[in-house]
N, C-alpha and C positions, 0 to 999 in steps of 0.2 A: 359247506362253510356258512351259508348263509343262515341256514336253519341252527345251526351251532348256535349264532349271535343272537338268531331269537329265543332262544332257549336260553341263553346265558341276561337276555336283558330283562325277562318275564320274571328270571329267579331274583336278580338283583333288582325287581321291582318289587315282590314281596317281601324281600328283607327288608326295601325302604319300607316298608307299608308297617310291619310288623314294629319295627325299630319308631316310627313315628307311634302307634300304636301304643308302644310300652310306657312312651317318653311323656303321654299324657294321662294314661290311666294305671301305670303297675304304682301300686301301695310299698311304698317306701317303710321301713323303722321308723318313722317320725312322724309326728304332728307339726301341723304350720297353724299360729295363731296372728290373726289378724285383725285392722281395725273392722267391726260390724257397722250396726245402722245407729240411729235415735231417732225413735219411732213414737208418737203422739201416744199417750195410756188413754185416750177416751173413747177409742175402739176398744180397750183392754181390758177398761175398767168400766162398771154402771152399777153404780147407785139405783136403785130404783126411785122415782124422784125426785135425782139428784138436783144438787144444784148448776150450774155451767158457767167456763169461766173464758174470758177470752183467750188469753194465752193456753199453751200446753204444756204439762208437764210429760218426759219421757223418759222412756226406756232404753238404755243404750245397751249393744250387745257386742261380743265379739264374736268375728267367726272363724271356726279349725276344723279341724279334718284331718285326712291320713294324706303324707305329700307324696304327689306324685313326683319324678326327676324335675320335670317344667316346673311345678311348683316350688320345689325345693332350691334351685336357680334363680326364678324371682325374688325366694325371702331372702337369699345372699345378698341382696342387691337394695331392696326393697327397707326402706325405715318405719320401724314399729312393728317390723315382722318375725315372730319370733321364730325357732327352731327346734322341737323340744323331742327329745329320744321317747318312745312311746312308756317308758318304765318312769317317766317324771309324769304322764298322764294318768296313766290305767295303773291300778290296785294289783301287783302280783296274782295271777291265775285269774285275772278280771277280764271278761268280754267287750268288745265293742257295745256287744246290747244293752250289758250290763253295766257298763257305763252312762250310759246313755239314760239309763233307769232309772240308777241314781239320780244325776241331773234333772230329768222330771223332777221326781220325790222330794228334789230338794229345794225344787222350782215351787211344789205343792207347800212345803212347810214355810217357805219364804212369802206366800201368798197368807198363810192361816196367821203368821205372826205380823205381819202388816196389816192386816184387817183387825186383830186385839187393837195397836198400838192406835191405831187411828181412832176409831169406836170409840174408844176410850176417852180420845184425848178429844172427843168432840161432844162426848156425856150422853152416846148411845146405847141403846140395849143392847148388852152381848154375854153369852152363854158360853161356856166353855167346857165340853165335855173329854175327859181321859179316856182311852181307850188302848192302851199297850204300843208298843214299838211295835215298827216293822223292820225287818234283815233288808238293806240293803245289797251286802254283797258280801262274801267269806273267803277269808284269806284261804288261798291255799297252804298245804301240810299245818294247819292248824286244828285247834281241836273239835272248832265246830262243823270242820268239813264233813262231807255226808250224814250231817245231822239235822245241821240247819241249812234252809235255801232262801236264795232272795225270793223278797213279796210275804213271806212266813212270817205270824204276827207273834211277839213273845209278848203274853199277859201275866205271866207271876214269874219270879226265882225263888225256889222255897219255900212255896205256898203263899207268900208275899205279891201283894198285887203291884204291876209295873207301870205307872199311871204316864211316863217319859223318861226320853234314855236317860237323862240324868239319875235318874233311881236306879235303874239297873249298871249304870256307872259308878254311882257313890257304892253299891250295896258291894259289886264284885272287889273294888280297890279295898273295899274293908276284910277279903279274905288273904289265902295263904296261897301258894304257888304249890299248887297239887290239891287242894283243896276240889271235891265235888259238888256241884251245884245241879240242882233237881230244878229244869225250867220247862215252862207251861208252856205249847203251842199250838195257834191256829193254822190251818193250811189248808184253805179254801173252805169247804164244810167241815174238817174232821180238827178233833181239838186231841192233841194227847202231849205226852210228860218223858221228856229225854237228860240224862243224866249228862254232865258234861265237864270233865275233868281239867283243872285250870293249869295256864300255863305260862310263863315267864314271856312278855311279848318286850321284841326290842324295839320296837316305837313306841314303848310307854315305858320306857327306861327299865325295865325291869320288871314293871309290876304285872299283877295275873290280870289273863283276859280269854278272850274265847276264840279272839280270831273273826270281831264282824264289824261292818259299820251300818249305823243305822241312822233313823229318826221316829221320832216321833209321833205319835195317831192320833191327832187329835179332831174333834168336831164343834167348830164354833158356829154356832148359832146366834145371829146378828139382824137388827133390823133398825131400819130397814133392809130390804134383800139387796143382795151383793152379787155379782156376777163378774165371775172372770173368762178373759178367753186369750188366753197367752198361748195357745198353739204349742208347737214344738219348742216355743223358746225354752230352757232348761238353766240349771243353778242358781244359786241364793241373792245373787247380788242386787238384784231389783228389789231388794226390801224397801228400802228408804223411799225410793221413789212411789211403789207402791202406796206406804203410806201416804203420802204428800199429797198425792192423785184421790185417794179415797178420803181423807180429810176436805180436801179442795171441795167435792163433791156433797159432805154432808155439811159443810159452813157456808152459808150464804156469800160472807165474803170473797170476794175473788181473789186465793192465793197468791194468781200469778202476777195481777197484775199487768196481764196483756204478753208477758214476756214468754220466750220459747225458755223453760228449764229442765236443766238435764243433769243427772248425778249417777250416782252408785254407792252401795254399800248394805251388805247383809244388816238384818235387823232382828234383833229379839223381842221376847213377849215386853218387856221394862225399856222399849222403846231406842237403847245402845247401839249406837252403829259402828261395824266391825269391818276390819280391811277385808280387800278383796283384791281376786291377781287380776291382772294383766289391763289397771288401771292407765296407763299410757295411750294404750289403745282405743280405751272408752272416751278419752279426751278426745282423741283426734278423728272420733265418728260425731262427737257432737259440736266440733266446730263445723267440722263438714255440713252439719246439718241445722248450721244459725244459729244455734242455743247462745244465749246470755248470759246465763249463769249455769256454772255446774258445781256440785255439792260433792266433794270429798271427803271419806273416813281421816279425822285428824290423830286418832289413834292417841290420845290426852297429851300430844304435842313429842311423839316418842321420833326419835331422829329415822331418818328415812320411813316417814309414812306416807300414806299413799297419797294425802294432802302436798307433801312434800315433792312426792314426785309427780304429779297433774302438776302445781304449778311450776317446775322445770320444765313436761312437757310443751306448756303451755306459752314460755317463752321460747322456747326449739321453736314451734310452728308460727311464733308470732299473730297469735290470735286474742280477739277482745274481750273473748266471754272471761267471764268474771269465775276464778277459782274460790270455792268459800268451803273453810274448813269445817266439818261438825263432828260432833262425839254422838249426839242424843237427837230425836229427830225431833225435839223442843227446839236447837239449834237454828233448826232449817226452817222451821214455824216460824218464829223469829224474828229473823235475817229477812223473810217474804215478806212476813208483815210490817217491817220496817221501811218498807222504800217508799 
């Protein structure tokens, strides 16, 4: 009898084990996003004899991942924690890696267009070299599948050289649905020419496409030298900041002002700053982390934008830092140099 009970309490100890086991690391269907840091750019960012400023300008992040049940329990409970079924994250037939890919790449292009906008805006040398798109990532049962792969560079359509995605975007919406398109590719050493037949995509209401998403190759040549080292951090949203940080650096002036600031917002080559998600949450890592001011996408004053909703957040948590709307990162320029 008595070996019965041990043998029944060793078993119902490996279920506990196994059961606690699952409850912290099995991968749930979902993503859980959260608030992340606001982390100083002057580790991130160097000018090579830049200038230095008291305060810091930074970079705030969020952080997700696949939920585990414990995780998943917390965000129930948990404000500013979002819930999100893994098909609102990843691209149909898209990988974790390949998500993830992406994210660099787009982390890389948000870096080369902040580095234009700033140069520029400070009457630095900078160069700007085209070099083709790269595939990020291909729909599944679409037409580019097993034809084109992510990392694969496209440099012409039709013998047409493809200098950014926007050309290869203008050039395909100018054809027909069924129409053939002869595109040029690199992959790795070997360069050769795949025919690829277009097709009615419903997230672009209709019109023909191939079935990829990409960005841009470009090589800007800047000086003084520039140096990034953003780590693992990934996606577009540290544009703005980006620049601010890199401008700070080539103007004598002291941007900040002594102040801790912190913002967000994708940024193009013409300087436009673009909404970005899960601004709520970037709020509430850079009050956490003393910032003064934080710079929001005002989106040219369009109802629920992301300005709109940082300063809601921003009375939710009852915090001091200062919400300041911009469209253009002349805005943020500005606003700094005003105070």
């Amino acid at each position: 009898m008595f070996q019965v009970k041990s043998k029944v309490r060793i078993i119902l100890f490996i279920i506990a084990l196994i059961a606690v086991f699952l409850f912290f690391s099995y991968q749930m269907p979902y993503y859980i996003h959260k608030p992340g840091h606001a982390d100083p750019l002057n580790p991130v960012v160097e000018v090579k004899g830049g200038f230095e400023s008291e305060g810091d300008m930074h970079l705030v992040t969020i952080q997700g991942g696949k939920a585990t049940p414990f995780q998943y329990i917390l965000a129930l409970v948990k404000d500013y924690y979002d819930i999100l079924p893994v098909e609102e994250v990843l691209q149909e037939g898209m990988t974790d890696s390949e998500y993830r890919q992406l994210q660099l790449m787009m982390m890389e292009s948000s870096q080369e267009s902040s580095k234009v906008v700033a140069y520029k805006a400070a009457n630095k040398e900078i160069e700007i070299e085209y070099n083709g798109v790269y595939v990020v990532s291909v729909v599944k049962d679409m037409p580019a599948e097993g034809i084109l792969q992510p990392e694969d560079e496209i440099t012409k359509i039709d013998g047409k050289t493809i200098k950014e995605a926007n050309d290869l975007i203008d050039y395909v919406s100018g054809k027909q649905v069924g129409d053939k398109i002869l595109v040029t590719i690199q992959r790795q050493e070997e360069t050769f020419e795949k025919e690829i037949t277009l097709k009615a995509l419903e997230q672009l209401d209709g019109k023909p496409g191939i079935g990829i998403s990409l960005v841009t190759n470009r090589d800007v040549n800047v000086s003084p030298e520039l140096q990034f080292s953003s780590g693992e951090i990934g996606g577009p949203s540290a544009g703005l900041m980006f620049s601010l940080e890199i401008y700070d650096q080539l103007t004598e002036e002291d941007l900040t002002k002594g102040l801790q600031i912190a913002g967000t917002g994708e940024i193009d080559y013409e300087g436009n700053v673009g909404r970005i998600g899960g601004i709520d949450k970037k709020v509430v890592a850079a009050d956490r982390a003393g910032c003064a001011i934080f710079f929001a996408p005002n989106e040219n004053g369009r109802e629920g934008s992301n300005y709109e909703l940082a300063k809601k957040v921003a009375e939710e948590i009852n915090t001091e830092m200062k919400i300041v709307p911009v469209d253009h990162f002349e805005d943020a320029v500005a606003y700094l140099e005003s105070l």
